[in-house]
N, C-alpha and C positions, 0 to 999 in steps of 0.2 A: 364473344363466345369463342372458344378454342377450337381449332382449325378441328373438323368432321366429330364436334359434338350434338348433339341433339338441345334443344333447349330445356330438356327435364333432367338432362345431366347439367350443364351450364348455371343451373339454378342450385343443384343439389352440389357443387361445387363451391356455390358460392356461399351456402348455407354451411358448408363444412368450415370454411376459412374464416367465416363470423364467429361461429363458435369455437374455433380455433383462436382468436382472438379474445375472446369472453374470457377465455379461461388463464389468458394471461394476466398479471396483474401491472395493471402497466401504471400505475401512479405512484406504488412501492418502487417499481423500477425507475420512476423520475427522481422523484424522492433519494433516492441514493445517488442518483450522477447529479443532483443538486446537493444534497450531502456533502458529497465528496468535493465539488467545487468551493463550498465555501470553507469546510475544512482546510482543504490546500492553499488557500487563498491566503491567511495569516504569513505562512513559512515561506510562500513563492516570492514575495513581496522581499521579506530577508535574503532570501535566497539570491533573488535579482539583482541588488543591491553588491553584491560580493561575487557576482557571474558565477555564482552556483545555480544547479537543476535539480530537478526531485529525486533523481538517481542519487547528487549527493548526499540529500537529507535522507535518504535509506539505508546507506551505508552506515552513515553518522547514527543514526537514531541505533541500529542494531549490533554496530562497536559499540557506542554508550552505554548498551542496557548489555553486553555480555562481554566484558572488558580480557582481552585472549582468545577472542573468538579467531578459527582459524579462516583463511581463505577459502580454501575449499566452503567450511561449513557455510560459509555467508555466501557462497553461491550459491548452496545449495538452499537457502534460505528465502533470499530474491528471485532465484531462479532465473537468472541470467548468464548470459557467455561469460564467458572468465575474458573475452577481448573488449565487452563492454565494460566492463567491471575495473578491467586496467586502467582505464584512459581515468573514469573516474576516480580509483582509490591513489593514482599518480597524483592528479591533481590536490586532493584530500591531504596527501602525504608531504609533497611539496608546500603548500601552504602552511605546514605546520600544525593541521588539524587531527592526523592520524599518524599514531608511531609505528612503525614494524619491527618485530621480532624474531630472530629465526628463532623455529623449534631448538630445544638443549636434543632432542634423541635426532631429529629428523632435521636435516639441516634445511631440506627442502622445502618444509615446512613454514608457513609465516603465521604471526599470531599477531593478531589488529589491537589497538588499544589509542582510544583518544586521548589527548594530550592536555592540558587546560584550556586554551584556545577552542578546542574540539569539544569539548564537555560543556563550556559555555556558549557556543554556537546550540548543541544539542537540545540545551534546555531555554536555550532564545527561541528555537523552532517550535520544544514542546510545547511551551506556558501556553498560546491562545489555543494549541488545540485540547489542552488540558480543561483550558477555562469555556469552551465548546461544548467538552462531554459532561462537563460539571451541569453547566447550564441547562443542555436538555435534560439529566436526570433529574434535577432540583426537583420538577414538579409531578416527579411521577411518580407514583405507590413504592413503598418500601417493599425490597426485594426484586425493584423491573434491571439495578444493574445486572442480577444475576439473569436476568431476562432477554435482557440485550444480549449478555456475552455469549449465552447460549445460542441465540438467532446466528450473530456473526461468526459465531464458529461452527454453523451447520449452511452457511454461505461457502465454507472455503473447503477445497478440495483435500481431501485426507484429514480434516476437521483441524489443521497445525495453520 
C-alpha cells in the first residue's frame, strides 16, 4: 500500500492499473517484437557474415529503392544523426556497395546510388523478407494486403 493511503484508495488503485492493462493489447504487441525478430533474422545472418549491422541494410534497402536519393533526404527518412549515418555510409561506400555523387547545382550536396555489388547485396537482404510477407498473405482473404498496409501505416508517426 503506498505510503499514507487508505486501503479503499490502495484497492481502487489497483483496480485502475488492471484496467489500465486490459485495455492494452499486449499479444498484438508480442506479436510484432516476434514479428520483427524473425523478419530481421534472414538479413542479420547475411549481414553478419560480411560485419555488416541493420543500420547498413537501411541505408542499402532505401538507396536501392530511390537511386539519387540525397543525404540529407535519407536522414531525414531514418531519422538519425548524420554522425551515425557517417560511420555507416563510409563503410557502405568504401566497400564498394554505395556510389557518391556530388550534386551538378549544389556541390555540397551528395546523391547516394548502389553500385552492383550494393544492388545485389540489397535484394540478397530483400528475397526472405519478401518470401515472409508473401507467406503470411497467401492465406488471407483477397484484399487483407491492402489491409495490412493500411494498419502499418496508421502505426507510423506522420503516417510516411
Amino acid at each position: 500500500m503506498a505510503p499514507g493511503a487508505t486501503k479503499p484508495q490502495a484497492a481502487e488503485a489497483g483496480k485502475s492499473q488492471a484496467s489500465d492493462l486490459a485495455s492494452i493489447d499486449t499479444e498484438l504487441i508480442e506479436l510484432l517484437f516476434f514479428a520483427y525478430r524473425d523478419f530481421t533474422s534472414d538479413p542479420d545472418q547475411i549481414l553478419q557474415r560480411i560485419e555488416f549491422g541493420r543500420a547498413h541494410h537501411r541505408v542499402l534497402h532505401f538507396v536501392d529503392r530511390q537511386p539519387g536519393l540525397t543525404v540529407a533526404d535519407l536522414l531525414d527518412t531514418l531519422r538519425i544523426t548524420k554522425q551515425s549515418l557517417a560511420r555507416v555510409l563510409k563503410q557502405l561506400v568504401d566497400s564498394g556497395h554505395i556510389h557518391q555523387v556530388m550534386g551538378a547545382e549544389d556541390r555540397r550536396q551528395r546523391k547516394l546510388y548502389t553500385t552492383e555489388k550494393g544492388r545485389k547485396l540489397a535484394l540478397d537482404l530483400a528475397k526472405p523478407q519478401s518470401r515472409r510477407i508473401a507467406k503470411a498473405l497467401r492465406d488471407l482473404p483477397a484484399g487483407s494486403r491492402e489491409t495490412v498496409v493500411s494498419f502499418l501505416r496508421g502505426m507510423l508517426d506522420g503516417g510516411k
